[in-house]
C-alpha positions as CSV (number, residue, x, y, z in Angstrom):
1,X,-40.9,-2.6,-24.1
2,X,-37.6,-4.5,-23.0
3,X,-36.6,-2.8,-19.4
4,X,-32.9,-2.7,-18.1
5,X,-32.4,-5.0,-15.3
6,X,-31.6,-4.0,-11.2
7,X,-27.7,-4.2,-12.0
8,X,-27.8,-2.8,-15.6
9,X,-29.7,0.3,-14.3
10,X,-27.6,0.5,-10.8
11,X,-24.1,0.8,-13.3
12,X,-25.9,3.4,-15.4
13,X,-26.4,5.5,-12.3
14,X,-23.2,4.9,-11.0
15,X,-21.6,6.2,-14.4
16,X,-24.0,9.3,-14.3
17,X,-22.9,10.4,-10.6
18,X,-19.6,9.1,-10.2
19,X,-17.3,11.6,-9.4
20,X,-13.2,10.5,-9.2
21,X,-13.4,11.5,-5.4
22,X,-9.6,12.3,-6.2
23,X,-10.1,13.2,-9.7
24,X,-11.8,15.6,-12.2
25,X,-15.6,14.9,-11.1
26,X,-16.6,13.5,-14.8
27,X,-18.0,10.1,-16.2
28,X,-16.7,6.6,-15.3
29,X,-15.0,4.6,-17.3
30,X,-17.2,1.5,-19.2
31,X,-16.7,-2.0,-19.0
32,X,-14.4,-3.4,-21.1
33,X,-13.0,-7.3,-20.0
34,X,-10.1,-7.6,-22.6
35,X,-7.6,-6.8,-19.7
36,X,-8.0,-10.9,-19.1
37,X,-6.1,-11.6,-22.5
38,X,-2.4,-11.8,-22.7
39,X,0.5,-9.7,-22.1
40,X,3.5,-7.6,-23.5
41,X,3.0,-9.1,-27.0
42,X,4.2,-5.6,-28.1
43,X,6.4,-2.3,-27.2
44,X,5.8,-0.5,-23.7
45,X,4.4,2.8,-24.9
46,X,6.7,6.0,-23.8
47,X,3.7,8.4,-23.8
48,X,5.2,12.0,-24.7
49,X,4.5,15.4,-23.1
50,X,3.0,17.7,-24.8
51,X,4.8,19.1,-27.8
52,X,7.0,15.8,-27.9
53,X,8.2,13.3,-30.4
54,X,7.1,9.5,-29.4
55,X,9.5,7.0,-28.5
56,X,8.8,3.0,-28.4
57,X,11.0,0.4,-26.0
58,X,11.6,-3.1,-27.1
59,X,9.4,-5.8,-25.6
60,X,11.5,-8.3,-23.5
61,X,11.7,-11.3,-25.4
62,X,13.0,-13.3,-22.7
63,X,10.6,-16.3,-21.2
64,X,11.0,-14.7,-17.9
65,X,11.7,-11.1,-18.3
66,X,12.5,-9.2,-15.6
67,X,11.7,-5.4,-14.9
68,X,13.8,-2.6,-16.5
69,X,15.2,-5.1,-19.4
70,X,14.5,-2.7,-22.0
71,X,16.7,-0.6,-25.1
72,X,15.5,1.8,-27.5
73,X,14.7,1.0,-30.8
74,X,16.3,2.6,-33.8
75,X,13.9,4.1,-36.8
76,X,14.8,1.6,-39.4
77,X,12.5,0.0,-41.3
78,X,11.1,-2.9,-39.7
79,X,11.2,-7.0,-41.5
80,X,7.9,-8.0,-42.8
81,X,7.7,-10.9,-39.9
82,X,8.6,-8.3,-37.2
83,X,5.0,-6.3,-36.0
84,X,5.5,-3.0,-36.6
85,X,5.1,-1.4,-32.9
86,X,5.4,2.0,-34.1
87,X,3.3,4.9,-32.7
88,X,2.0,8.1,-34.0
89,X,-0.2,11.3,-32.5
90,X,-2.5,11.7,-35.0
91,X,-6.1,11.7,-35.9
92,X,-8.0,8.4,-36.1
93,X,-11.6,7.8,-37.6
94,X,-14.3,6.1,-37.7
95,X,-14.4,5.2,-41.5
96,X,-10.8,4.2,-40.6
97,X,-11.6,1.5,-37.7
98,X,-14.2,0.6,-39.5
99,X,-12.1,-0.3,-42.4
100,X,-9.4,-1.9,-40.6
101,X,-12.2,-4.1,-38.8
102,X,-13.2,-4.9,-42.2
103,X,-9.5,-6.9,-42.7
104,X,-9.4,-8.1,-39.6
105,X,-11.6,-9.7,-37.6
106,X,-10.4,-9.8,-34.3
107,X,-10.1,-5.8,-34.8
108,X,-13.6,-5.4,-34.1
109,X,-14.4,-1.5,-33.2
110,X,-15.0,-2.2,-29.8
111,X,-11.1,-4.0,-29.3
112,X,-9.7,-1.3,-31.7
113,X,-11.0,1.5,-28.7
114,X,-10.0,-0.3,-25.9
115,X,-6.3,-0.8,-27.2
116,X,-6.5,3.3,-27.9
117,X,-7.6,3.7,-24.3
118,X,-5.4,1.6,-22.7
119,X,-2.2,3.1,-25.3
120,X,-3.7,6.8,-23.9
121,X,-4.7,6.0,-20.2
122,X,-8.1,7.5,-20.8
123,X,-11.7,6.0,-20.1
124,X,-13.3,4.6,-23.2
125,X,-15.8,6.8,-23.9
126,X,-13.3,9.9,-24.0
127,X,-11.4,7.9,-27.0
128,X,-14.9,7.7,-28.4
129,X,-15.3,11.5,-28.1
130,X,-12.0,12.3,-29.3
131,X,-12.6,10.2,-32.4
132,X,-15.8,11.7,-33.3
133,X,-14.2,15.5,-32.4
134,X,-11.1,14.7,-34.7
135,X,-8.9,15.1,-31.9
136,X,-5.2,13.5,-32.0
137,X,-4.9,10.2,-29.9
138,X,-1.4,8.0,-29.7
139,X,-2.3,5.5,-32.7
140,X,0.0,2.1,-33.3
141,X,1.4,1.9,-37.1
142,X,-0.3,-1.5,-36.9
143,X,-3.0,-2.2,-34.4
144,X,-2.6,-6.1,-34.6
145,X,0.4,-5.8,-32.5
146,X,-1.0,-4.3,-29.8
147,X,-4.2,-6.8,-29.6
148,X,-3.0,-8.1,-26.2
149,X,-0.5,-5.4,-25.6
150,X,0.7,-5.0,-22.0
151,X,3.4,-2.7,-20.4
152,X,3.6,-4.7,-17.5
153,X,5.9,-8.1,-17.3
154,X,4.3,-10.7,-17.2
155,X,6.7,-13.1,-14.9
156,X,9.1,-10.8,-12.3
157,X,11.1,-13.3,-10.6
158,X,12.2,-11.1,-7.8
159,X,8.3,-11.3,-6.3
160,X,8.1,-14.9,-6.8
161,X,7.6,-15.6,-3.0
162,X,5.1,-12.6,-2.7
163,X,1.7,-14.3,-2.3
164,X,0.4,-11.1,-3.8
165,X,1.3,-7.5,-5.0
166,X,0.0,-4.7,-6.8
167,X,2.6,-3.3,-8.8
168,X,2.0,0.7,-10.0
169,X,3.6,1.9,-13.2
170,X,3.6,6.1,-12.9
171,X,5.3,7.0,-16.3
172,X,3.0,3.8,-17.8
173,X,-0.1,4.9,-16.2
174,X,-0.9,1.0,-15.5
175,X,-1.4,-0.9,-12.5
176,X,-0.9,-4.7,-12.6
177,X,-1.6,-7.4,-9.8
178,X,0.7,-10.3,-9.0
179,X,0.7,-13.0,-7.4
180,X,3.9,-15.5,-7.0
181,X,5.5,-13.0,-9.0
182,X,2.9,-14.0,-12.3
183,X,0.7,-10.8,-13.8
184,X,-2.9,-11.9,-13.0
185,X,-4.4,-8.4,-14.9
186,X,-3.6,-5.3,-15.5
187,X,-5.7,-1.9,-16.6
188,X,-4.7,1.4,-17.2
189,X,-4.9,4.1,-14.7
190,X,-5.1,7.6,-13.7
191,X,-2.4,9.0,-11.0
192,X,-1.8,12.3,-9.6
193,X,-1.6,15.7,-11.5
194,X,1.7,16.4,-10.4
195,X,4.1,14.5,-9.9
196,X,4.6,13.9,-6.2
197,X,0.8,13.6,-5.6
198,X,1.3,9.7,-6.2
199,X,4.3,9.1,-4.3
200,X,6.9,6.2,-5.3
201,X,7.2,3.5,-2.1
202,X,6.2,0.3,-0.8
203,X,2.7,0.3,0.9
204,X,0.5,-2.0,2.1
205,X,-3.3,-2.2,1.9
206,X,-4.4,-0.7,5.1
207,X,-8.2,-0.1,4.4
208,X,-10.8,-1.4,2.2
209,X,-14.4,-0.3,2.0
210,X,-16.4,-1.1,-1.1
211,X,-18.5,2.2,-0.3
212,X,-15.7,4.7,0.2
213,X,-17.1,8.5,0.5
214,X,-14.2,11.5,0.3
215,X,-14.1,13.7,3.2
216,X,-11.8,16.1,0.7
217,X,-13.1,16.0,-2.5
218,X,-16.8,16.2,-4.1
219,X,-18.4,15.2,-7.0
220,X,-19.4,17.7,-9.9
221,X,-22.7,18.2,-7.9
222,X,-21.2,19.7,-4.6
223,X,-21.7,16.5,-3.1
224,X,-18.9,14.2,-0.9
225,X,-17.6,12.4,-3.9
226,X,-17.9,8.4,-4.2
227,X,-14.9,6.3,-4.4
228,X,-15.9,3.0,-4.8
229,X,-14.3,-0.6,-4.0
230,X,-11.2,1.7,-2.3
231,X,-8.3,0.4,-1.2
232,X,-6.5,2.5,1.1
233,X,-2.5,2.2,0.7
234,X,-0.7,5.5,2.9
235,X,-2.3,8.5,4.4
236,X,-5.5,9.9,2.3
237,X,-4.2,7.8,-1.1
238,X,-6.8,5.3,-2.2
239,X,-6.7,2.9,-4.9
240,X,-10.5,3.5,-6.3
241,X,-13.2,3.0,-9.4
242,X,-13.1,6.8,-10.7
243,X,-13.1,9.1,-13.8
244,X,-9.7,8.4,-16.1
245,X,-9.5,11.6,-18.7
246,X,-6.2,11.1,-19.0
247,X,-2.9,10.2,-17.5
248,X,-2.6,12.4,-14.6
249,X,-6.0,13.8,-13.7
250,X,-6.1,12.9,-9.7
251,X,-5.6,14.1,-6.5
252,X,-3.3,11.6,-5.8
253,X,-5.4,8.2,-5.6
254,X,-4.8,5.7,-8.3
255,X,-8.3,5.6,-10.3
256,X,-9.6,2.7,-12.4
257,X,-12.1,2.5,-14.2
258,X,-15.1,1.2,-12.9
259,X,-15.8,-2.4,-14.1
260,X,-11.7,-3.2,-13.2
261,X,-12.1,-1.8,-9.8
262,X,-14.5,-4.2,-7.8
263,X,-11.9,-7.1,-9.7
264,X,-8.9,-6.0,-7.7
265,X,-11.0,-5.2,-4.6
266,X,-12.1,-8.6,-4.3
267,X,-8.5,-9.5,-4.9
268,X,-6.5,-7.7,-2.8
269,X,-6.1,-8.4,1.2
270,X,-5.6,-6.4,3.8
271,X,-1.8,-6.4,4.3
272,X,-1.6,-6.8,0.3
273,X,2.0,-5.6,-0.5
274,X,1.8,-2.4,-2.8
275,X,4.7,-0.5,-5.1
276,X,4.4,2.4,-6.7
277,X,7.6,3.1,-9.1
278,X,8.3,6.1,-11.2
279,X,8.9,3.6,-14.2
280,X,9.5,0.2,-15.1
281,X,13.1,0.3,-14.7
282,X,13.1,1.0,-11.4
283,X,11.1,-2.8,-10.3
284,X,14.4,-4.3,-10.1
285,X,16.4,-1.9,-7.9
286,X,13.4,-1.2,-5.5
287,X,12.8,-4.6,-4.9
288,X,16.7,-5.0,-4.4
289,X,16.8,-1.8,-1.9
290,X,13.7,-3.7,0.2
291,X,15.2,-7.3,0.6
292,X,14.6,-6.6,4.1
293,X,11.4,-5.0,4.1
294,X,8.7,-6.8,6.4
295,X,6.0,-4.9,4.3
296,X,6.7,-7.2,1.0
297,X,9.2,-10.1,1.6
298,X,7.0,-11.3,4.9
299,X,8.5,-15.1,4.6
300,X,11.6,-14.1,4.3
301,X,11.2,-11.5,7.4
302,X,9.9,-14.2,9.3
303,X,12.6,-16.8,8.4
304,X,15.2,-14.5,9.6
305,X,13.1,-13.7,13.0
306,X,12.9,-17.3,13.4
307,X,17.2,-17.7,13.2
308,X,17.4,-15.0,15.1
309,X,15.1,-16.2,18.0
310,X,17.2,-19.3,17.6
């Protein structure tokens, strides 16, 4: 008999008792590493309320794109050498990844559900549920375009003298991290069940503790639920490894899933500039509106305290 290893079997629990702390109290989200690979090779998804039509945005195709460079796209019929980056609500299946894995390769089953959880903001092992319960999920016309599929830009010239920043997407449900203004990864998240429980702002990383406990929240046991590798950016909002069942399914903390989390802990510094904007079309004016905020443009801050002490 084969036995699990120390960290195999430490993950295992940690998926059995982690609760969101800010969240629903469920499962954690599994690995999946394919966050690495490239970005915005395809349309920003516009993830529709309940009832809704979908809508798709053009991809910048600009070497340098900058935030909020977007315009709808019409429903004519795509040319053949143009990716189809259509999306549907619909039922997918098994016999249907399996065949599409069959033509392609680099569609294996495991990449074909972690573009559907990244396109639906939910943990991996919910799409998995959903696809064996016949339950609708946002599906891409053609999967192959959304291999490396990113909402986030990948280059955002405005931040190009921030050392680093975590930029988060609410209408996207994604959180990126930057640094000289370059996307370094990305992952889908969950935000707050309504709308102002994530508030929109510039922060700054004010706490980190890998071992984060909630004093307001507990797990589905009763217990003081875990938030793990937590960054705290204002008041009682963390960003933290938790349960993503969909979109909005916090208290207000930013979760990701687990095996992203202890990435961007490691990353991030205290003082770490952080901004939260309703949707990608807002980057450019925020970042405009806070020229002169200490909080994210520190050199230039300190240039001008130096010509003014002169």
């Amino acid at each position: 008999m084969i036995f699990p290893g120390p960290k195999t079997v430490l993950f295992s629990l940690l998926i059995l008792v982690l609760a969101s702390g800010c969240g629903s109290g469920k499962g954690v989200a599994r690995q999946d590493d394919l966050y690495r690979q490239g970005y915005r090779q395809a349309a920003p998804v516009t993830r529709p309320q309940s009832g809704a039509t979908l809508s798709r945005r053009e991809p910048s195709t600009s070497a340098t794109p900058r935030a909020g460079a977007h315009s709808p796209v019409t429903s004519q019929a795509l040319p053949r050498s143009v990716p189809d980056t259509g999306l549907k609500t619909r039922v997918i299946t098994d016999r249907e990844i399996q065949s599409i894995s069959a033509r392609d390769p680099d569609l294996s089953p495991s990449v074909i559900r972690h573009i559907l959880s990244r396109i639906n903001a939910k943990a991996a092992y919910y799409i998995e549920d959903d696809i064996r319960d016949g339950r609708p999920l946002i599906v891409p016309n053609d999967l192959g375009a959304y291999k490396k599929w990113s909402p986030m830009d990948p280059y955002i010239p405005d931040i190009a003298e921030v050392p680093k920043l975590i930029l988060i997407v609410k209408d996207e449900y994604f959180l990126g991290w930057y640094e000289g203004g370059r996307l370094v990864g990305d992952s889908h998240v969950c935000i707050g069940r309504q709308d102002d429980w994530t508030r929109a702002g510039v922060y700054a990383v004010r706490d980190k503790d890998p071992d984060h406990i909630s004093r307001s929240y507990t797990n589905a046991y009763g217990e003081p639920a875990l938030m793990p590798w937590a960054l705290r950016i204002y008041e009682h909002v963390w960003i933290h490894a938790g349960d993503i069942t969909q979109g909005n399914c916090s208290h207000g903390c930013i979760n990701l899933p687990v095996f992203v989390a202890p990435k961007v802990f490691e990353w991030a510094d205290k003082g770490t500039a952080v901004v939260i904007v309703d949707s990608m079309e807002d980057v450019e004016p925020v970042l405009a509106e806070n020229r002169s905020n200490c909080l994210l443009f520190a050199r230039t801050c300190r240039m001008k305290q130096a010509r003014a002490a002169n």
